[in-house]
N, C-alpha and C positions, 0 to 999 in steps of 0.2 A: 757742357761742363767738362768733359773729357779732355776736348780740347784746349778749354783754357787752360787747365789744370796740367796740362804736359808745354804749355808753354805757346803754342800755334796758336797765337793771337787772331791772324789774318783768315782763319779756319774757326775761331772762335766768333765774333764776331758775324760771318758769315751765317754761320747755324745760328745765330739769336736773330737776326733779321730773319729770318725763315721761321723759326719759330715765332715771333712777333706779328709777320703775317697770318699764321695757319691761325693763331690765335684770334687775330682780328676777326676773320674771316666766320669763325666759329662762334660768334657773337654773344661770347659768355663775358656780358660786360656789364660794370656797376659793382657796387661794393660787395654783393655776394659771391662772387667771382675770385675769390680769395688764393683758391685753391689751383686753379687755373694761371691765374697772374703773377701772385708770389714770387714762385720758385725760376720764373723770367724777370722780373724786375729784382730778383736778389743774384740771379747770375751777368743783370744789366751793368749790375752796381759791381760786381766782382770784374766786371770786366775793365770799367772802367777806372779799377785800383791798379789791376794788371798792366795797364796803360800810362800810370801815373797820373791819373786823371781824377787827383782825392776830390773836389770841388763839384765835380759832375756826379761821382758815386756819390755823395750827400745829399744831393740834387734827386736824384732816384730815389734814393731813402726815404727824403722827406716827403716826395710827392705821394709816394705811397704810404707815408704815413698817414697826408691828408686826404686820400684817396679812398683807402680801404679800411674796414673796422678789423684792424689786426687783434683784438682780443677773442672774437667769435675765430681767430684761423689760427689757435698758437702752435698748431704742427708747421705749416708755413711761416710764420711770427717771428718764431726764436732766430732760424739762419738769415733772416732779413738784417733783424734787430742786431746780430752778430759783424754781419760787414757793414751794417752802419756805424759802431761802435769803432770798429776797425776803422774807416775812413776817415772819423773823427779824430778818432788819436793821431791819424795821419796826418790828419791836415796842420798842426801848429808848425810842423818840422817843416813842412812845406810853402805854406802859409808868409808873403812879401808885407804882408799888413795885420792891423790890429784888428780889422772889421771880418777877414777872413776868419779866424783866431774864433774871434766871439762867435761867429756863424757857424763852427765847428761846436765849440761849446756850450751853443745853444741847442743844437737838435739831442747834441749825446744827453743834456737833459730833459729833453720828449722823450727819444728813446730811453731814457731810465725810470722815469716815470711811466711810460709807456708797459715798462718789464714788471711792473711791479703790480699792474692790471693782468698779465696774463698766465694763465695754468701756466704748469707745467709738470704734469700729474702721472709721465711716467717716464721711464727710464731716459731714452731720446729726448727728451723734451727737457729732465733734469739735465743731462749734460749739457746740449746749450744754453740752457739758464746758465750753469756754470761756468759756463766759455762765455757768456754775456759780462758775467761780471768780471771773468780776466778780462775780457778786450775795454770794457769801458771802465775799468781802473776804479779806483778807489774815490766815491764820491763827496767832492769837497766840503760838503756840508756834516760826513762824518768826523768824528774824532778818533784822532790818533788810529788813521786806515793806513798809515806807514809801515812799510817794513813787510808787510804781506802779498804784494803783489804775485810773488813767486810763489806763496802758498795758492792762493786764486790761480794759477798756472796749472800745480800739482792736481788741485783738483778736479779742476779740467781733464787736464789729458789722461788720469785715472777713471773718471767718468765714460771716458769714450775709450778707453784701453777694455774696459770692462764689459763694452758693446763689442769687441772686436769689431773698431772704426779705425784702422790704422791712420789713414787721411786725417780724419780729424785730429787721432791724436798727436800726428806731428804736424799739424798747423798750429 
């Protein structure tokens, strides 16, 4: 994570294949395995944003959406749910076609439905909720959700200012 996060892609990458083996290797597999898998399939997925690779990080997202009972792991859950959200929004700007667009569109409504089954019952866990619903925007089925997206921002990054989470709070 470190290394993605300072930029060393080709260093990044490298350590998630090593982790991906140790992991195997250690044969904590199946949906209980939540806790274990997660926080590599959500660093899979960030990698693959870093990459410009929005189509593939959805790809990650979703499989582990069908993969794993992310409501039983919402310490793992939220930061999952957070860069899938993220590559969702990514992907319209990105996105040559209508079908990609809708596939985008589609999982951010799993993942929002998805957010709405799981805790979030203490401090860490509120701030991603929060940063959940900055990243996955304003849901169209609401009314008049215009005009707040910058509030959904604010409280965010005051959530995680308040955790002394600096990282987070200026993502």
């Amino acid at each position: 994570e470190i290394a993605l996060r300072r930029g060393d892609l080709i260093d990044a990458q490298a350590l998630t294949a090593a982790a991906r083996t140790a992991l195997s290797r250690a044969g904590h597999i199946g949906r209980k395995g939540g806790q274990y898998h997660l926080p590599l399939v959500q660093l899979e997925a960030e990698l693959c944003l870093a990459e410009g690779r929005q189509a593939d990080a959805q790809d990650v997202v979703a499989a582990a959406v069908d993969r794993f009972d992310l409501v039983r792991d919402p310490r793992y859950a939220w930061p999952l749910l957070n860069v899938g959200a993220r590559a969702c929004a990514a992907a319209p700007a990105a996105a040559r076609d209508r079908a990609a667009a809708q596939r985008a569109g589609d999982l951010l409504t799993q993942l929002r439905a998805l957010a709405q089954k799981l805790e979030s019952s203490g401090p860490v866990q509120q701030a991603n909720r929060l940063t959940f619903d900055a990243e996955a925007g304003a849901d169209p089925a609401a009314a008049a959700a215009g005009g707040q997206a910058l509030a959904r921002w604010d409280a965010a990054a005051a959530a995680w200012d308040g955790l002394a989470q600096p990282f987070e709070r200026a993502t």
